[in-house]
C-alpha positions in Angstrom: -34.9 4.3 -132.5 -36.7 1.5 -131.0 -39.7 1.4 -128.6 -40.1 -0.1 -125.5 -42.7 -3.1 -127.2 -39.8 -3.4 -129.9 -37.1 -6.1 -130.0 -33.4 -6.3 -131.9 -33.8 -8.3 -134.9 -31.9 -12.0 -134.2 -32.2 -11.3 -130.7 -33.6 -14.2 -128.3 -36.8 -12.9 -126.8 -37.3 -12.2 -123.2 -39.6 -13.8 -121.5 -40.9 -11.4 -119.2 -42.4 -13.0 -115.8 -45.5 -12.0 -114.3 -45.2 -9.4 -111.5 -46.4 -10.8 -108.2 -48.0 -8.9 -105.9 -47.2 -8.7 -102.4 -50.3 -9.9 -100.3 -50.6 -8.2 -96.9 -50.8 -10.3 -94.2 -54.2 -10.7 -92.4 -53.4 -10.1 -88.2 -55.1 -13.2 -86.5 -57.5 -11.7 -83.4 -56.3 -12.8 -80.4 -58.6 -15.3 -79.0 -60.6 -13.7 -75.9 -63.5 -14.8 -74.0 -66.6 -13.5 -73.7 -67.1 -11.9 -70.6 -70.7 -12.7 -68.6 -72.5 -10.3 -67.3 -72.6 -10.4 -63.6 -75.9 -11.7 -62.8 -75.2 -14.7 -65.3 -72.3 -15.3 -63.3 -74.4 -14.5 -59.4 -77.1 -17.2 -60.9 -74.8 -19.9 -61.6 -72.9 -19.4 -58.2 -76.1 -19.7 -56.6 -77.1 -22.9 -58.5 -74.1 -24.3 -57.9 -74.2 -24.4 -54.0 -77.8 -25.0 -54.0 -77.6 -27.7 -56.0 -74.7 -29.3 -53.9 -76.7 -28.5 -50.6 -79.9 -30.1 -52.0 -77.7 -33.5 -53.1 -76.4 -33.3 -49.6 -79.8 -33.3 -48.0 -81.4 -35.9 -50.5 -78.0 -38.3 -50.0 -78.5 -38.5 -46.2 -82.3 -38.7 -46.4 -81.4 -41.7 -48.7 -78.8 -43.1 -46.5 -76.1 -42.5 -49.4 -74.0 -40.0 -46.8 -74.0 -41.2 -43.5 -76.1 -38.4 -41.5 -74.2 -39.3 -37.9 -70.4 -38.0 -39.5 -71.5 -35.5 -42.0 -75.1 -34.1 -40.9 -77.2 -32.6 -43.1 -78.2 -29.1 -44.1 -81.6 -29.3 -42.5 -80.0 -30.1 -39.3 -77.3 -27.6 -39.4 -80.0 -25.2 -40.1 -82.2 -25.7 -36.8 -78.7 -25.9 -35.1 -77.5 -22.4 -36.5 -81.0 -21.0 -35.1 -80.2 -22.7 -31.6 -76.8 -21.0 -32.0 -77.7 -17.6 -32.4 -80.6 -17.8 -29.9 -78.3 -18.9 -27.1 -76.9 -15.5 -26.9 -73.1 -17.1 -26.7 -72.6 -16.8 -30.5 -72.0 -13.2 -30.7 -69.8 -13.4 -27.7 -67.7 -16.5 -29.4 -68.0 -14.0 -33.0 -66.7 -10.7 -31.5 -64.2 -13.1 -29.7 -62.5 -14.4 -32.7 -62.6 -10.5 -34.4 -61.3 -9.1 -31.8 -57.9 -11.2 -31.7 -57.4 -11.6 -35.3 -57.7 -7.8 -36.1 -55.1 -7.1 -33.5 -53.0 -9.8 -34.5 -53.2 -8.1 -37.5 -52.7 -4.7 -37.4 -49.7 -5.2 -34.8 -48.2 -8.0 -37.1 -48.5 -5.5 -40.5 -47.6 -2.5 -38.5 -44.2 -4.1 -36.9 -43.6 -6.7 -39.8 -43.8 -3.6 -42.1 -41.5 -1.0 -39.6 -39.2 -3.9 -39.4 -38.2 -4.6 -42.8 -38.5 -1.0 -43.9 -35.5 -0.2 -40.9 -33.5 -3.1 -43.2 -32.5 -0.1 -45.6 -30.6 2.0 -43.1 -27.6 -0.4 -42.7 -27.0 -3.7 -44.6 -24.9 -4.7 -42.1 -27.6 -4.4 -40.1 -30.0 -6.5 -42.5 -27.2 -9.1 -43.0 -27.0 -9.8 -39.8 -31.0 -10.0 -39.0 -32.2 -11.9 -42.4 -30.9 -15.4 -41.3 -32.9 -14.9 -38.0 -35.7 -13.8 -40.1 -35.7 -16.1 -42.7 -35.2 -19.2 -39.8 -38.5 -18.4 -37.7 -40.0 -18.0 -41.1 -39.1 -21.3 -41.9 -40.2 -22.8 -38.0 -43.6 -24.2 -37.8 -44.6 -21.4 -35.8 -48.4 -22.8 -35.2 -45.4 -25.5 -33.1 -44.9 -22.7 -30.1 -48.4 -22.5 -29.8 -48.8 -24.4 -26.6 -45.9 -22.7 -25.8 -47.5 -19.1 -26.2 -50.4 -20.0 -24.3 -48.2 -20.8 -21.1 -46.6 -17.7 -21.7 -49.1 -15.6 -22.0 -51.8 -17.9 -20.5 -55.3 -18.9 -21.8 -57.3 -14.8 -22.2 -57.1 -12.5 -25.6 -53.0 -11.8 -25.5 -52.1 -15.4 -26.5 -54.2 -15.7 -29.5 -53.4 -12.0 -30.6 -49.8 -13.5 -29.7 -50.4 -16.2 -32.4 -51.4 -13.9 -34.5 -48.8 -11.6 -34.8 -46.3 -14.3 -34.8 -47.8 -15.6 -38.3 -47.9 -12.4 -40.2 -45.6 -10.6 -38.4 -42.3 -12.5 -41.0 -44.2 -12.1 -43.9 -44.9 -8.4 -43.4 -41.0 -8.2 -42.8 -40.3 -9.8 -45.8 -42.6 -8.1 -48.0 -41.0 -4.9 -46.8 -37.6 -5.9 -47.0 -38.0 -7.0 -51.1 -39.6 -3.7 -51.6 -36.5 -2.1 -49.6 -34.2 -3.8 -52.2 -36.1 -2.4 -55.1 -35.8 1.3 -54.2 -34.1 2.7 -57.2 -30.5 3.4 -56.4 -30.4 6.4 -59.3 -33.0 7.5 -57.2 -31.5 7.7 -53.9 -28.1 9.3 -55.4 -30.5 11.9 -57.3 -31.9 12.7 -53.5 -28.3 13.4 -52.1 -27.3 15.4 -54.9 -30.0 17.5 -54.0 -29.0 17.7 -50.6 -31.6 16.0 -49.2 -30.4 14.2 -45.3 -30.9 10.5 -44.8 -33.8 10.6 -43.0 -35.3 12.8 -46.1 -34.7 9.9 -48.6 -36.2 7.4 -46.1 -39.2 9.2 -45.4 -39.6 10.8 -49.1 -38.6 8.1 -51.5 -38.2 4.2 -49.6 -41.5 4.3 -47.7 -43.7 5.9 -50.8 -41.8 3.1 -52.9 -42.3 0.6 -50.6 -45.9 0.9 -49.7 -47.3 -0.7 -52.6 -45.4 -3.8 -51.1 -46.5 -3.4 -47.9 -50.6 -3.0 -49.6 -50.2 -6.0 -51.7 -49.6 -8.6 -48.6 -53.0 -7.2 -46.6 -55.2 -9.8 -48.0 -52.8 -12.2 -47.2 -51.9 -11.5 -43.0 -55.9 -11.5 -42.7 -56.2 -14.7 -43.6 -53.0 -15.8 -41.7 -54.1 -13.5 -38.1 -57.5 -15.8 -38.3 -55.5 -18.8 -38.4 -53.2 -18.1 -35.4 -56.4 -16.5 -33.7 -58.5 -20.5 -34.7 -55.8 -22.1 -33.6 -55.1 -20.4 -30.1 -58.8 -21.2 -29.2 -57.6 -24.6 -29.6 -55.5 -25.0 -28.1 -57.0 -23.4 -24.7 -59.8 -20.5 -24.5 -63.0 -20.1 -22.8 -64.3 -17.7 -26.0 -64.0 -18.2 -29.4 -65.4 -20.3 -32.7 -62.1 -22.0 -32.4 -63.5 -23.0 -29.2 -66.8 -23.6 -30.3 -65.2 -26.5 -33.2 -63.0 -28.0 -31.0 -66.2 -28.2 -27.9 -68.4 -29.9 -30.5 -66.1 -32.2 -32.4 -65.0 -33.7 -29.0 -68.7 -34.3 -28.1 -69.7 -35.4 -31.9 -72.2 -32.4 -32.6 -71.1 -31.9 -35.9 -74.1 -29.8 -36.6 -73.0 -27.8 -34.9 -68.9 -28.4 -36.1 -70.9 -27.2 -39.3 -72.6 -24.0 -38.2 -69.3 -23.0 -36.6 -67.5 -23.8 -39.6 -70.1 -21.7 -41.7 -70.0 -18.7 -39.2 -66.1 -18.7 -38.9 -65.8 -18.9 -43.2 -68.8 -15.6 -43.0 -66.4 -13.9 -40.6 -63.3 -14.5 -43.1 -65.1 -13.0 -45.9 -66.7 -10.2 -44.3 -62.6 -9.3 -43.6 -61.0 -10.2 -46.4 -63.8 -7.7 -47.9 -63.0 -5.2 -45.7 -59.5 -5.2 -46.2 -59.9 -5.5 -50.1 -61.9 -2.2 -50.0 -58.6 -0.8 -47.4 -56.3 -1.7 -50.2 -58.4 -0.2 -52.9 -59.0 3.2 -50.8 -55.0 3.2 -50.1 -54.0 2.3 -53.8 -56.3 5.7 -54.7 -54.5 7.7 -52.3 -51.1 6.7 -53.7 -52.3 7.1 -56.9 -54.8 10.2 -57.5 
């Protein structure tokens, strides 16, 4: 009987081949960066615009920037003080607020009831979306002048403006969210029994307001471009009026500190709404 080291006599040998062994293959790390911490990242802001403030005022004390058209920082400084101590500015401040938050809350309010009323009849929403979808498309900062004869030169025209350039986009928003409701859903909610007005109020607006969070940030930014451009066009208030007053008598120091308060103003609301969006994100989802 032979063993397993033993061969047949005349036999060719067999020439056994090395086993290989299977090598496991290493993952690669994704590559990720190195996240600063936040005060690294406050500094470097900081540096950054006063280091381009700083080249600013040393360029037109050198005569590099041409201190007539551009100003410099010094200047708009002693102007922003003048500003303030004038007692117009918070008059011109609380103007421009006042019509953009209105613009915007009517604009998101009746943008967002419009294209949520889409999903009761698609007849209905077939026949509205090329009227929607064709004043989206129009220039609407056009019927500007327009709006201001209609509505003549106090707060309604600029809130007008307003409204007018978030009031599609709110519409819109709604209307895709509309169209993403889960159809398995709805039938699940008839078979139930639920009524029409049930579905609607239980399962399209909860499914839909995450649409209608998501395009806040945006209408603020668009209600304080119809209220800027409004006081353009004609007001007696306004930091609209205030830029248009100072570019026509070439005080662009104080172009500059308008410029500076209106960009303040923008971020203080687009802030304010961030934290809104945040708050109603929690309450949809505890």
């Amino acid at each position: 009987m032979l063993t397993t080291n033993q061969t047949i006599p005349g036999a060719p040998a067999v020439i056994r081949q090395p086993t290989r062994t299977k090598q496991k293959k290493v993952a690669r790390p994704l590559p990720s960066t190195k996240i600063w911490p936040w005060y690294i990242t406050t500094f470097i802001q900081v540096f950054l615009c006063v280091g381009a403030i700083a080249l600013w005022q040393a360029g037109a004390n050198l005569g590099w920037v041409n201190a007539f058209f551009w100003s410099k920082p010094s200047m708009i400084w002693q102007t922003l003080k003048l500003f303030f101590a004038s007692g117009n500015a918070w008059i011109d401040i609380r103007y421009t607020f006042q019509a953009t938050i209105m613009g915007f809350v009517i604009g998101t309010i009746t943008g967002s009831a419009l294209g949520l009323s889409f999903w009761w009849s698609k007849n209905y929403a077939a026949i509205m979306q090329p009227y929607i979808i064709c004043f989206e498309s129009l220039p609407k900062l056009a019927l500007a002048p327009l709006i201001i004869l209609v509505f003549g030169m106090e707060m309604a025209s600029k809130v007008a403006i307003s409204t007018a350039l978030t009031l599609v986009v709110s519409t819109l928003t709604a209307y895709a969210g509309v169209k993403s409701v889960d159809p398995d859903s709805e039938k699940l909610f008839y078979s139930l029994g639920a009524k029409r007005w049930q579905v609607f109020t239980k399962l399209v607006v909860p499914s839909c307001f995450p649409w209608i969070i998501s395009i806040l940030r945006v209408n603020i930014g668009l209600a304080l471009t119809g209220a800027v451009v409004g006081e353009f066009i004609a007001a007696r208030h306004g930091l609209g009026r205030v830029i248009l007053y100072s570019g026509q008598t070439y005080e662009i120091a104080l172009v500059w500190v308008a410029v500076l308060v209106l960009s303040t103003l923008s971020v203080a609301m687009y802030i304010g709404v961030s934290w809104l969006e945040r708050f109603l994100q929690r309450g949809l989802n505890p």
